[in-house]
C-alpha positions as CSV (number, residue, x, y, z in Angstrom):
1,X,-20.2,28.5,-12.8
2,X,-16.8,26.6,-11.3
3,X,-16.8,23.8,-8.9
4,X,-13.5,24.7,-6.7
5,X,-11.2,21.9,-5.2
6,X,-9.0,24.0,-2.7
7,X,-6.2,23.0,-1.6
8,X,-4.9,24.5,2.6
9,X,-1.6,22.7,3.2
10,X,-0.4,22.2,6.2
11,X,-1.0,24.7,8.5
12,X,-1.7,28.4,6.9
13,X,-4.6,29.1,4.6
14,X,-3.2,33.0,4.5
15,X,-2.2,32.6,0.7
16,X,-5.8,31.0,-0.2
17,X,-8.8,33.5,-1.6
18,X,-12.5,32.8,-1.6
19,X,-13.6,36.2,-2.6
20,X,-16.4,35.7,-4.9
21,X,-17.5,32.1,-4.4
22,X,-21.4,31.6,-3.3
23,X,-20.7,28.7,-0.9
24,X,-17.6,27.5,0.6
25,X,-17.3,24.1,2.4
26,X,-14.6,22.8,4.2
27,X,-13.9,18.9,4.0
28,X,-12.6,17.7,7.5
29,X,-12.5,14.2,8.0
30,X,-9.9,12.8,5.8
31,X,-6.9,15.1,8.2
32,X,-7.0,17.1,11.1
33,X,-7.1,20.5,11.3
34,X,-4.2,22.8,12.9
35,X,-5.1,25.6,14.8
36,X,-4.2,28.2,12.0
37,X,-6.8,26.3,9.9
38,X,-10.3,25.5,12.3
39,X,-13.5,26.7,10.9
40,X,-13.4,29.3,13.2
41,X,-10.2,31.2,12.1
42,X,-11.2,30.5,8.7
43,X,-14.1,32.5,8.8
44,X,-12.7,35.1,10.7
45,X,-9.9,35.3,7.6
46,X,-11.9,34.8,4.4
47,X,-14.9,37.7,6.5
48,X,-17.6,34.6,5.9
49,X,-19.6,31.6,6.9
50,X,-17.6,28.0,5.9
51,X,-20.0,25.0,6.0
52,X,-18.8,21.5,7.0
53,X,-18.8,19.0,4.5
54,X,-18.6,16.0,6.4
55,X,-17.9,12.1,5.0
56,X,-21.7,11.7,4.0
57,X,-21.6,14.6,2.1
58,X,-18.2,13.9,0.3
59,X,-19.0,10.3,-0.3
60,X,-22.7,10.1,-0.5
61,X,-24.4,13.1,-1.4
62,X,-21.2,15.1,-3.4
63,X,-23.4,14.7,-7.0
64,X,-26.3,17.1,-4.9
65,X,-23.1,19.3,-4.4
66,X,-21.8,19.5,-7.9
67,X,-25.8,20.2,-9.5
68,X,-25.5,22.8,-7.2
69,X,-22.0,24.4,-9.2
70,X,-24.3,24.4,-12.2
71,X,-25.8,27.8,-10.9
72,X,-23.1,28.9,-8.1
73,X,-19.4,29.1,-7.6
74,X,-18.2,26.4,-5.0
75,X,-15.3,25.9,-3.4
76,X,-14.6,22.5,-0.9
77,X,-11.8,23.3,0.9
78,X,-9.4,20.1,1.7
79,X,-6.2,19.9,4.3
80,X,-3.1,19.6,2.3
81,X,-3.4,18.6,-1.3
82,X,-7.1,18.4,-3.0
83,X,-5.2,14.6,-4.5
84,X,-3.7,13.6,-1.6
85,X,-6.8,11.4,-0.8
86,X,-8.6,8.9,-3.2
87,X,-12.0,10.8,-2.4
88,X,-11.2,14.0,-3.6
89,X,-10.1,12.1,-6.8
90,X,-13.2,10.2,-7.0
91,X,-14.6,13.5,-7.2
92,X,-13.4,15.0,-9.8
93,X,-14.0,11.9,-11.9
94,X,-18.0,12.7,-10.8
95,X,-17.4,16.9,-11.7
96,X,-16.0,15.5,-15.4
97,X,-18.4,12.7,-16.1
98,X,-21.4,15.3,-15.0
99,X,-19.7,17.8,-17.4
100,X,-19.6,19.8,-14.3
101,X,-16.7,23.0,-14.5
102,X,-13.6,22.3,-11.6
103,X,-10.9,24.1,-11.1
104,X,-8.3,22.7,-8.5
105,X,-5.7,24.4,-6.9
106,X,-2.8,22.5,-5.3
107,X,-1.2,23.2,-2.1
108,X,1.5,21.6,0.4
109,X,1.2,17.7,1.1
110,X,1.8,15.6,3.2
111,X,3.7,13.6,0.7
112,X,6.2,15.7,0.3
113,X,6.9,17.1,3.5
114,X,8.1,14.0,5.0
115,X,11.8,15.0,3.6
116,X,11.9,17.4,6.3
117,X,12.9,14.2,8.4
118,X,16.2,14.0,6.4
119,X,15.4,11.0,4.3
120,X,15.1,11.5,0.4
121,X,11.8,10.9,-0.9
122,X,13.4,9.3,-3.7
123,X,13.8,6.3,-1.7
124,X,10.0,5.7,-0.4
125,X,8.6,2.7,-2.0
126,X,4.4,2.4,-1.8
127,X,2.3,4.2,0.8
128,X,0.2,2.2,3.3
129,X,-2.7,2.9,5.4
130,X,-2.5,1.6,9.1
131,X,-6.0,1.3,10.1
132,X,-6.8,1.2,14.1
133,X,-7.6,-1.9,15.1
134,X,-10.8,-3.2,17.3
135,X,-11.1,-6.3,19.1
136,X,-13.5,-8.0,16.4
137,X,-11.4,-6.1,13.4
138,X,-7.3,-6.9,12.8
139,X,-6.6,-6.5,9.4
140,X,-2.6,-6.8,8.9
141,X,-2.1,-6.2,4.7
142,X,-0.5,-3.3,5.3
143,X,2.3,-5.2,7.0
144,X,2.7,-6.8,2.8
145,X,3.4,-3.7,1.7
146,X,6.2,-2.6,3.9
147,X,7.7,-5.8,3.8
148,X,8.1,-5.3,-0.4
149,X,9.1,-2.0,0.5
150,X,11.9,-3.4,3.0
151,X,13.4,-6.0,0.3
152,X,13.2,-3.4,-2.2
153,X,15.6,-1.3,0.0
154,X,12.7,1.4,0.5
155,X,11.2,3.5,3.3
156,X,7.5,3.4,3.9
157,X,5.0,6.5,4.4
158,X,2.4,5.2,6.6
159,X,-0.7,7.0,7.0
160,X,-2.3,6.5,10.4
161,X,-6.3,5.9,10.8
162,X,-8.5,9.2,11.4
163,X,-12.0,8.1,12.4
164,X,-14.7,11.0,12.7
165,X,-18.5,10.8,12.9
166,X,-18.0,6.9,13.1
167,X,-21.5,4.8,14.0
168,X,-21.7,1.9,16.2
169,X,-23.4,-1.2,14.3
170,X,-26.3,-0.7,16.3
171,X,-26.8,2.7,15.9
172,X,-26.3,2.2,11.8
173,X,-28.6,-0.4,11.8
174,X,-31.4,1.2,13.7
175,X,-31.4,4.4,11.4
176,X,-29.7,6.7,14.7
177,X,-27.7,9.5,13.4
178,X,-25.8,9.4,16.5
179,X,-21.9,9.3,16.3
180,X,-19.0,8.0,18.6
181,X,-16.7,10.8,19.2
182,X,-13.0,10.8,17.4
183,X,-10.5,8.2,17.1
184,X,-7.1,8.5,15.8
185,X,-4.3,5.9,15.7
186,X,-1.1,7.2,17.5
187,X,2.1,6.1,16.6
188,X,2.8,4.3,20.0
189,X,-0.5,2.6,18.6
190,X,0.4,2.2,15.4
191,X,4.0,0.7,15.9
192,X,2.4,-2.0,18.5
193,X,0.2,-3.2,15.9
194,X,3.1,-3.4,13.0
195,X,4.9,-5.6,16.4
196,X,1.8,-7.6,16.8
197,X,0.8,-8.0,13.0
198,X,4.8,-9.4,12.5
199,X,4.7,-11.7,15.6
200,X,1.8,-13.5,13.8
201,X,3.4,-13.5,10.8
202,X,6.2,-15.6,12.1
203,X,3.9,-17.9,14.3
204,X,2.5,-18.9,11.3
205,X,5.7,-19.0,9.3
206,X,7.1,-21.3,12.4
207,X,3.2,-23.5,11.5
208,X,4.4,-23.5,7.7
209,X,8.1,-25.1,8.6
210,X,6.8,-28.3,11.0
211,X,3.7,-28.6,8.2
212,X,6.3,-29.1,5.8
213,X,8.3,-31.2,7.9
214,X,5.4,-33.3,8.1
215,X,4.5,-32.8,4.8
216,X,0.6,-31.9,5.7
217,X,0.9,-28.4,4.8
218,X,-1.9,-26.0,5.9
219,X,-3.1,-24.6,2.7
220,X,-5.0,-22.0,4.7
221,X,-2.0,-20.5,6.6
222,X,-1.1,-16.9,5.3
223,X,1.4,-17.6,2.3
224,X,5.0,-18.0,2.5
225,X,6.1,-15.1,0.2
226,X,3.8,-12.8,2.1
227,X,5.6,-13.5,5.5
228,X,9.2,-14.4,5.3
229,X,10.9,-11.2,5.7
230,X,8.2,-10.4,8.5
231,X,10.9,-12.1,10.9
232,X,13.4,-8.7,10.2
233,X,10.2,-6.3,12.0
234,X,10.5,-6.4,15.7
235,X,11.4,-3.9,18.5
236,X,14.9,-3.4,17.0
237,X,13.6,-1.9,13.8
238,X,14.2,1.3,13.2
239,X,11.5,4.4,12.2
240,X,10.8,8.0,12.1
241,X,7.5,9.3,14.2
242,X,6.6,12.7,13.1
243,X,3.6,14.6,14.6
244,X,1.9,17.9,13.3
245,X,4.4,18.2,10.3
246,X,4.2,21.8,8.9
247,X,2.8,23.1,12.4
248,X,4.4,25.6,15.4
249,X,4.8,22.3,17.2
250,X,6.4,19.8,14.8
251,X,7.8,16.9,16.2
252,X,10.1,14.2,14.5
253,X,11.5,11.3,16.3
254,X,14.0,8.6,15.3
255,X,13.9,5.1,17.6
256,X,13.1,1.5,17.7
257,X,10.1,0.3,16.8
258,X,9.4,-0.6,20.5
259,X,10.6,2.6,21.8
260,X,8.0,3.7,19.6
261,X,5.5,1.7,21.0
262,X,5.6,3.9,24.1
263,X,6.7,7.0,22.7
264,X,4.4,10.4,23.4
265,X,4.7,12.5,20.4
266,X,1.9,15.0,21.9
267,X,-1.6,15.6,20.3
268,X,-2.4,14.9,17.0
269,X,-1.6,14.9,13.8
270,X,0.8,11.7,14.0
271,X,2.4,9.5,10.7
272,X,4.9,7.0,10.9
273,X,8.3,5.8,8.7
């Protein structure tokens, strides 16, 4: 028996099979789902039931899954590329280490399909993660990453934050299996925080300069290598938001980074350059 990492790509699962598998689940909560791919129309083209394997399963209970390919074929079906998340990755490190059979078949990424903008993917440096902010949670390092990318001469993929089946603290402590509905960062969101993220990056290059003048350097202010080029980010900067690549309703738009920040690119699925 074969454990089956399925690849969808973007938007038509028409040229993917699952005649003969026992179980089929589809994995929805590391990208959205297009119309052409919901559970619904999935089951209405493969003529059976497709279970959801949500992040609990994937993360948590995926060894349960794979003891279960010991005696049945399985197939988890992923949007996009089976590697285009470190999950699904993670997983087939479990399938080999539990000498488990896996097959995968690839499909259409995100990763690639970005050229359809008009830039070369040649010229992409690293890929960052823009997570969605709260009031008590700000984490900025993905600003380091583009700012490497932006002295390197490089564009920067950035991969906006999908939140599904999230848990409030209290709710997680108390044991309550109840979940706050979706979240997703849009790019208006998105570029706002890459504004905010380099303000403070120069505020406390500006603390560095008059410490240093005064010679009672901060040694706890963010480091100067990590926040010098921050002050070439502001609402001048140019970027690429693309919604629902691969879909009926693509969208692709080239601005400022503060005509961004109040840009309306429709309903999901949003990335930024």
């Amino acid at each position: 028996m074969v454990f089956y990492l399925i690849g969808l790509g973007l938007g038509d699962a028409g040229d993917i099979t699952v005649n003969g598998l026992n179980i089929v689940f589809l994995e929805s909560y590391t990208s959205m789902l297009s119309h052409g791919l919901s559970v619904a129309n999935l089951e209405q083209l493969y003529g059976r039931t497709v279970l959801e394997a949500d992040r609990e399963l994937v993360e948590q209970r995926i060894e349960s899954l794979l003891d279960e390919a010991r005696s049945a074929d399985i197939a988890l079906l992923v949007v996009g590329d089976p590697f285009g998340a470190t999950t699904h990755a993670e997983l087939v490190l479990r399938a080999r280490a539990m000498d488990v059979p896996l097959k995968v078949i690839h499909n259409a990424s995100i990763m690639s399909a970005i050229g359809c903008c008009g830039l070369q993917l040649y010229n992409f440096g690293l890929t960052v993660s823009i997570p969605l902010w709260t009031d008590e949670w700000k984490p900025d390092s993905f600003l380091d990453k583009i700012l490497l990318n932006r002295r390197n001469g490089m564009h920067t993929l950035c991969l906006l934050d999908i939140r599904v089946k999230e848990q409030t603290a209290e709710n997680l402590i108390k044991g309550n299996r109840i979940f706050e509905p979706p979240h997703f960062l849009t790019c208006p969101m998105a570029a706002q925080q890459m504004l905010n993220a380099a303000t403070e990056r120069r505020k406390c290059l500006g603390k560095d300069q008059q410490q240093q003048r005064d010679n009672d350097a901060d040694e706890h202010c963010c480091p100067q290598q990590q926040h010098n080029a921050a002050a070439d980010i502001d609402e001048r900067t140019m970027v690429v938001g693309m919604a629902r690549v691969g879909w009926a309703d693509q969208q692709i738009l080239h601005c400022s980074l503060g005509q961004m920040a109040s840009a309306d690119l429709g309903k999901y699925f949003w990335l930024l350059l």
